[in-house]
C-alpha positions in Angstrom: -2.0 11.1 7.7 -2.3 7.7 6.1 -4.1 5.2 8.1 -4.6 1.7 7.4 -7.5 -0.6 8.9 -7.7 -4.1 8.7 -10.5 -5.8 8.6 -10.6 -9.8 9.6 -13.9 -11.0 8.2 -16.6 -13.6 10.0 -17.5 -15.6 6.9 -16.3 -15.1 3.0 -13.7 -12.5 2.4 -15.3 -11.7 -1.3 -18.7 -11.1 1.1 -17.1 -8.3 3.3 -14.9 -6.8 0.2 -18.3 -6.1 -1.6 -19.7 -5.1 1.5 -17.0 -2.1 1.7 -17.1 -1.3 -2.0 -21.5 -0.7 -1.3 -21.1 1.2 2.4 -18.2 4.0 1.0 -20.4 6.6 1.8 -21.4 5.5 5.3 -17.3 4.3 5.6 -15.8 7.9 5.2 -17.0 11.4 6.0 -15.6 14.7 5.1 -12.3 14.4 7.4 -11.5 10.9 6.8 -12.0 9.5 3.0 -10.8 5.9 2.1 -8.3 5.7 -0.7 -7.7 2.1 -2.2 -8.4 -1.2 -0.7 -6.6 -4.4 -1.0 -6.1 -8.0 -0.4 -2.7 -9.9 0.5 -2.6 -13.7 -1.0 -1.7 -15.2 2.2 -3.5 -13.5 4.7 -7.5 -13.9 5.7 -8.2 -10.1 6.3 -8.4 -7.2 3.8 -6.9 -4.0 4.2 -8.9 0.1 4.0 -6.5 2.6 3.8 -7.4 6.2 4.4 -6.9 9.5 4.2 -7.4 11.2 7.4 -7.4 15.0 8.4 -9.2 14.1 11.8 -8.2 11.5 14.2 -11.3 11.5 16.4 -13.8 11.5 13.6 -11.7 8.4 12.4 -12.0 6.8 15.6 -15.9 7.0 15.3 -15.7 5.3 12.3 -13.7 2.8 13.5 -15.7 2.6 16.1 -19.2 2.8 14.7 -19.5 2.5 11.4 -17.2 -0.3 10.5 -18.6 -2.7 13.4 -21.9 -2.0 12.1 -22.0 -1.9 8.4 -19.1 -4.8 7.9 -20.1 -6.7 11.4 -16.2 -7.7 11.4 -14.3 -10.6 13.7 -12.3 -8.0 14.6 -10.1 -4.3 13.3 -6.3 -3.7 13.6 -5.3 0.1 12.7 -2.1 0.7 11.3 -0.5 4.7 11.0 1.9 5.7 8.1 4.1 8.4 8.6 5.8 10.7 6.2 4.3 8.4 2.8 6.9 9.1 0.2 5.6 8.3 -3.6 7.7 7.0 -6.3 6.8 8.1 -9.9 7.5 5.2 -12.3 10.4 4.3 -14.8 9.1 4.4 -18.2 11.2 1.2 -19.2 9.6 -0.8 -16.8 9.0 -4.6 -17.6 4.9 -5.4 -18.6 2.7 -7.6 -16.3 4.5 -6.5 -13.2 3.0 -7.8 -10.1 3.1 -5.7 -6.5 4.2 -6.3 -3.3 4.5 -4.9 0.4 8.1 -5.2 1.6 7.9 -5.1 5.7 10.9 -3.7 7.6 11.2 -4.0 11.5 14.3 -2.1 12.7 16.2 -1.0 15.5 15.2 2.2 16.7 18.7 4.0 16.0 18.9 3.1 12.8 15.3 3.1 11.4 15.8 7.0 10.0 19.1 5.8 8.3 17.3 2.9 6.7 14.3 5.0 5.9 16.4 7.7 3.7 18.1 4.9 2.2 15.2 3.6 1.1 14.1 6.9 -0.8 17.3 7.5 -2.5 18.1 4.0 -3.5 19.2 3.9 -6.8 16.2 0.7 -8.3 16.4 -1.3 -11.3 13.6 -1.5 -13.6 12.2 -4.8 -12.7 12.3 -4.4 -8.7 11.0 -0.9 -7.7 8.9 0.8 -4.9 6.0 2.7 -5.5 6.0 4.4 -1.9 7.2 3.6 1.1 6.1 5.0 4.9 7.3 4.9 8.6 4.7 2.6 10.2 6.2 2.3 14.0 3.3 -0.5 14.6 4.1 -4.6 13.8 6.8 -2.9 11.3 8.6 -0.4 11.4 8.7 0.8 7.9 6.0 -0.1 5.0 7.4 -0.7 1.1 4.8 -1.2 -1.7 6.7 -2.7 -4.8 6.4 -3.6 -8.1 8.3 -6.1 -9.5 8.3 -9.2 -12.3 7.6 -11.9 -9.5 8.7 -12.5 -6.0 12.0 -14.8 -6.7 13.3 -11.5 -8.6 11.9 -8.7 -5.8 13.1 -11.5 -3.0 16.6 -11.4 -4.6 16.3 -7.5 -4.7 15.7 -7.7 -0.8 18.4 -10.5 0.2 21.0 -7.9 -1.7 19.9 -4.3 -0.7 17.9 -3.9 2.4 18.4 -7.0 4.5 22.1 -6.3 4.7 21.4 -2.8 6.3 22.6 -1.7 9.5 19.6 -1.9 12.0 17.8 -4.0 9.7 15.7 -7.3 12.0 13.7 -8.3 9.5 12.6 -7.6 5.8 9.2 -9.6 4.8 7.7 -9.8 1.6 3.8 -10.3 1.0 2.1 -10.5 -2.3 -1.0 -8.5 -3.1 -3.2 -10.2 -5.4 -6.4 -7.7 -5.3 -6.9 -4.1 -5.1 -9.7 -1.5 -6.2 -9.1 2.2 -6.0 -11.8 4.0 -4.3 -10.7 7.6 -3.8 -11.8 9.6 -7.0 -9.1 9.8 -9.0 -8.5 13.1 -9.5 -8.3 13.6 -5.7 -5.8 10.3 -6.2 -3.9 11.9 -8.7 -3.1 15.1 -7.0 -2.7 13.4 -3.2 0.1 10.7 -4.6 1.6 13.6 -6.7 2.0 16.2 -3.8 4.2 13.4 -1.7 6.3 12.7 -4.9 9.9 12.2 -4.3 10.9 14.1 -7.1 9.3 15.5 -9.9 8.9 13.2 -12.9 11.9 13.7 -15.3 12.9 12.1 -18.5 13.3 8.9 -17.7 10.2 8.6 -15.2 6.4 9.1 -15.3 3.1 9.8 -13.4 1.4 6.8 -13.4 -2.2 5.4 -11.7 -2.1 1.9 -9.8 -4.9 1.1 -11.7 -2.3 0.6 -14.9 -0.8 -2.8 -13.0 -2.4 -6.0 -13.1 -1.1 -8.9 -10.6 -0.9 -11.3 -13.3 0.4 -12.0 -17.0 -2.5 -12.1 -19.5 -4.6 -9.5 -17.0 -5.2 -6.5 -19.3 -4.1 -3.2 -17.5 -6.6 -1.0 -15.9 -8.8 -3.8 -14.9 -9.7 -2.3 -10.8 -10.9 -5.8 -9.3 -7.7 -7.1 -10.3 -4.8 -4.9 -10.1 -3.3 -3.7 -7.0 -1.6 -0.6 -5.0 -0.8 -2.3 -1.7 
């Protein structure tokens, strides 16, 4: 399963992001391997998300290392269940930025809302790179990519707040990410949750190609973002 950890810094959050990106070693083992990490603009914490094939041997780095290699304020762990990847349109606009679109739902409907969220039909300028049950603050996790956040807001005022079941529908932006699974291992874990296989109109693509800017160049990993 996916699990995400966030980490609420003491001091600088630039002092405890480089602090991750020098401890991956000590910060994973061979059941539980970090994938990406990332920043959201308007929050003071950073967020670890990992791969994990062994819950206890999580909870001993959670427990353990994290405390004493990042000396934290303080952890909040997040699950995400059944991730679902998106391959990417090929016409897609350049300098998109990403977001994470955050559902809370009534518990009858959250299924409904969650299927209708893997077989909407997206434009080109406002689409999801993967979405997962969460069942924690949220009930349902969206990372998107779109122009800007009037245009992905507008997306989400017309096609998933009106849902049945639907309480709320929050949009943060990401403004920093760094991939830190190797990529291959990236490649083929975002590839064997694909929705569909990529067809004519759609491609495989690496985070790593978006930058959260205009004037960023693509592929820059301090810059462009996943979550």
């Amino acid at each position: 399963m996916m699990i995400i950890v966030r980490i609420f810094p003491r001091g600088e959050l630039k002092e405890t992001w480089n602090r991750v990106i020098g401890n991956l070693e000590r910060l994973s083992n061979d059941r539980c391997v970090p994938l990406y990490l990332s920043q959201r603009e308007e929050e003071n914490f950073m967020t670890l998300i990992y791969d994990v094939e062994d819950v206890d041997a999580f909870a001993d780095i959670v427990a353990k290392n994290i405390p004493s290699l990042l000396h934290p304020e303080k952890t909040r762990t997040i699950t995400l269940l059944k991730p679902v990847f998106f391959p990417a349109p090929k016409d897609r606009p350049p300098n998109l930025e990403r977001f994470q679109v955050s559902i809370r739902a009534t518990p009858e409907e959250v299924a409904n809302i969650f299927s209708r969220i893997v077989h909407l039909d997206y434009p080109k300028d406002a689409f999801p790179t993967y979405t997962a049950y969460s069942f924690g603050e949220d009930d349902i996790l969206t990372s998107m990519l779109s122009q800007n956040r009037g245009r992905l807001e507008q997306f989400v005022n017309e096609e998933l707040r009106p849902l049945r079941g639907v309480i709320s529908a929050s949009v943060g932006h990401i403004d920093k990410s760094k991939r830190v699974a190797p990529e291959e291992m990236w490649k083929k874990y975002r590839e064997s949750r694909y929705t569909f296989r990529p067809r004519a109109k759609f491609e495989e693509y690496d985070f790593l190609e978006y930058a959260t800017s205009p004037g960023v160049p693509p592929g820059e990993a301090e810059t462009s973002s996943f979550w």
